[in-house]
MIVEXBA-904728 format. One record per residue (C-alpha): residue in one letter; x, y, z. Coordinates in steps of 0.2 Angstrom, whole numbers, plus 5000, padded with zeros to 4 digits. Layout:
% MIVEXBA-904728
AXYZ;...
//
This chain:
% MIVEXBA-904728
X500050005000;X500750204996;X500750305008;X499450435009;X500550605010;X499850795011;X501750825012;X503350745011;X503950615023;X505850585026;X506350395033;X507950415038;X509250315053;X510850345060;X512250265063;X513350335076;X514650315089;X513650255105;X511950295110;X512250445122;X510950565114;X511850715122;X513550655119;X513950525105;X514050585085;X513450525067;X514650425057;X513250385043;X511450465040;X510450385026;X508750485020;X507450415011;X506250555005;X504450534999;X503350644990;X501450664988;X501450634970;X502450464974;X504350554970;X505650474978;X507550534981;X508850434995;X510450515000;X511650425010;X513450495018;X514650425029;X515050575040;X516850625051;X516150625070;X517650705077;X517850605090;X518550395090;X517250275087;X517250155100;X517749955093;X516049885101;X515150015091;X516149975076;X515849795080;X514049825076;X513949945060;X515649915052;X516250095051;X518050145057;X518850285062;X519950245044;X518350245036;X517750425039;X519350515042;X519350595026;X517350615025;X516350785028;X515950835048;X514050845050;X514351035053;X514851045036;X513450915030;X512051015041;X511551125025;X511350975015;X510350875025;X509251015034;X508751075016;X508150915014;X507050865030;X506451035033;X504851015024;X504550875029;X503850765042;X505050615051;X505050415051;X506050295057;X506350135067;X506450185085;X506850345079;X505650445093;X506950385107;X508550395096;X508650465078;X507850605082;X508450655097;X510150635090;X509750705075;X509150865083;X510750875094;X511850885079;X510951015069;X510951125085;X512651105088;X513151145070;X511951305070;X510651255063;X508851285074;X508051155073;X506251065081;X504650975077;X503251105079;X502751085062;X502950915058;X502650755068;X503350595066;X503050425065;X504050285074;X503850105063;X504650015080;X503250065090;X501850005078;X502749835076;X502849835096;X501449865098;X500749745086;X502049615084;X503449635098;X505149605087;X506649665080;X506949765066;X507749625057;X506249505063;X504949655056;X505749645040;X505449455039;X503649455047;X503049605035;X504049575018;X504549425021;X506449475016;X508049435025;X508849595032;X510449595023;X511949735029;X510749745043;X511549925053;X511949995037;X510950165037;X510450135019;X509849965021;X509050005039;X508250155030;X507450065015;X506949925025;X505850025037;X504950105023;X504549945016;X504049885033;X502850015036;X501750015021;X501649855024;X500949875039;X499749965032;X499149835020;X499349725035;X498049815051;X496449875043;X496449975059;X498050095054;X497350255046;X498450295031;X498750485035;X500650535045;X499650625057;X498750475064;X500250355062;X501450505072;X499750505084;X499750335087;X501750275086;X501850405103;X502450325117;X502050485128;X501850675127;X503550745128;X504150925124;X506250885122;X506450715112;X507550635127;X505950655140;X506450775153;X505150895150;X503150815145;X501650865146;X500150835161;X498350785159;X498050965156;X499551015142;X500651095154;X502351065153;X503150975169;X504950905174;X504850705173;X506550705184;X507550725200;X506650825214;X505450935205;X504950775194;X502850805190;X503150985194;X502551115183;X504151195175;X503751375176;X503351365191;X505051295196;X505751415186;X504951555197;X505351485215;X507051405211;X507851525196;X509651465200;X508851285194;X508751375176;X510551395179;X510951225182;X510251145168;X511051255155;X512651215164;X512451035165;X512550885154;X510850895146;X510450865127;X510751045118;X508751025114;X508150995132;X509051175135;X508051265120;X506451195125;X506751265144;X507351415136;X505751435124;X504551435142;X505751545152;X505451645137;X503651635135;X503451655154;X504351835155;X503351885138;X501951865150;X502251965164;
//
């Protein structure tokens, strides 16, 4: 089954050099974009991440610190690769907890501002969780009844996850073929900041989910403890977490 698209939707995955959101780097990004009128472009690079890439990481996806020495930084890639997600929405296999996430920190740290406000997103892992409970290489064998091959390849993970979601479409007569009710239903839980330490109540309000003020009201922190502000910023929080305090401290002195 095609999707049915009111605008463009780009699968993408990352391969990268842990899975610290806040700390670890891209070393491959593969994008897979799809049109409304059914166009399709991919783009794969293999990217410099500046810092080593641990053996156990490399013992999982193949790429060495040889292999990307001489390949672009993701600061010099971030034009290229925001020019082409930034009209679109998001997919991905766990990419909701990871991709994403991770994605964002890298585009922050190279300049570029970005977020999800206009977009949603749509995590394939968490309709074949919720309907299946497998792997990614087991989805691709339950729904296409393909072997994964180069599974942790960004290119192969990519594809594969496109194929497995319209065909989880064809699948459950019960998935709505429209993004916005896939993204609706593929979240886990209202969060504001991708890693979670920031969500929303019952009533839309945005409320820590950690340490001592966890289930507090953040501007409400923010007015009786303003030095806790301060220790966020300065802390090891992901770069988007930061943004999204800064964007309520923001909107609450806008107010006054």
């Amino acid at each position: 089954m095609e999707l049915k698209l009111n605008r463009p939707i780009c699968f993408f995955d990352l391969e990268t050099t842990g899975i610290d959101v806040a700390r670890d780097r891209v070393v491959e990004i593969s994008i897979f974009k799809v049109y409304p009128n059914g166009n399709k472009e991919s783009k794969t690079w293999l990217v410099n991440p500046t810092i080593p890439i641990p053996p156990q990481t490399t013992a999982v996806h193949g790429i060495t610190d040889e292999k990307v020495a001489h390949e672009p930084t993701f600061k010099e890639l971030a034009s290229h690769i925001h020019n082409m997600i930034k009209d679109a929405d998001l997919a991905g296999f766990n990419s909701d907890r990871f991709d994403i996430p991770l994605l964002a920190e890298e585009l922050l740290r190279a300049g570029v501002d970005f977020d999800m406000k206009n977009r949603v997103s749509v995590d394939v892992q968490t309709i074949f969780h919720k309907k299946e409970e497998r792997t990614l290489s087991a989805a691709y064998k339950f729904y296409c009844n393909k072997n994964l091959d180069n599974a942790h390849s960004a290119e192969a993970d990519t594809m594969a996850t496109y194929e497995i979601l319209t065909a989880q479409l064809d699948r459950y007569e019960d998935l709505k073929n429209d993004i916005k009710a896939l993204s609706e239903f593929t979240t886990r839980k209202k969060i504001v900041d991708f890693a979670g330490f920031i969500a929303l109540n019952d009533k839309g309000q945005e409320i820590f989910t950690f340490g001592k003020n966890k289930g507090q009201l953040v501007e409400e922190v923010l007015e009786k403890e303003p030095g806790y502000y301060g220790w966020i910023q300065g802390a090891d929080f992901p770069l988007y977490t930061k943004k999204v305090l800064t964007g309520i401290k923001l909107r609450k002195l806008n107010t006054k």
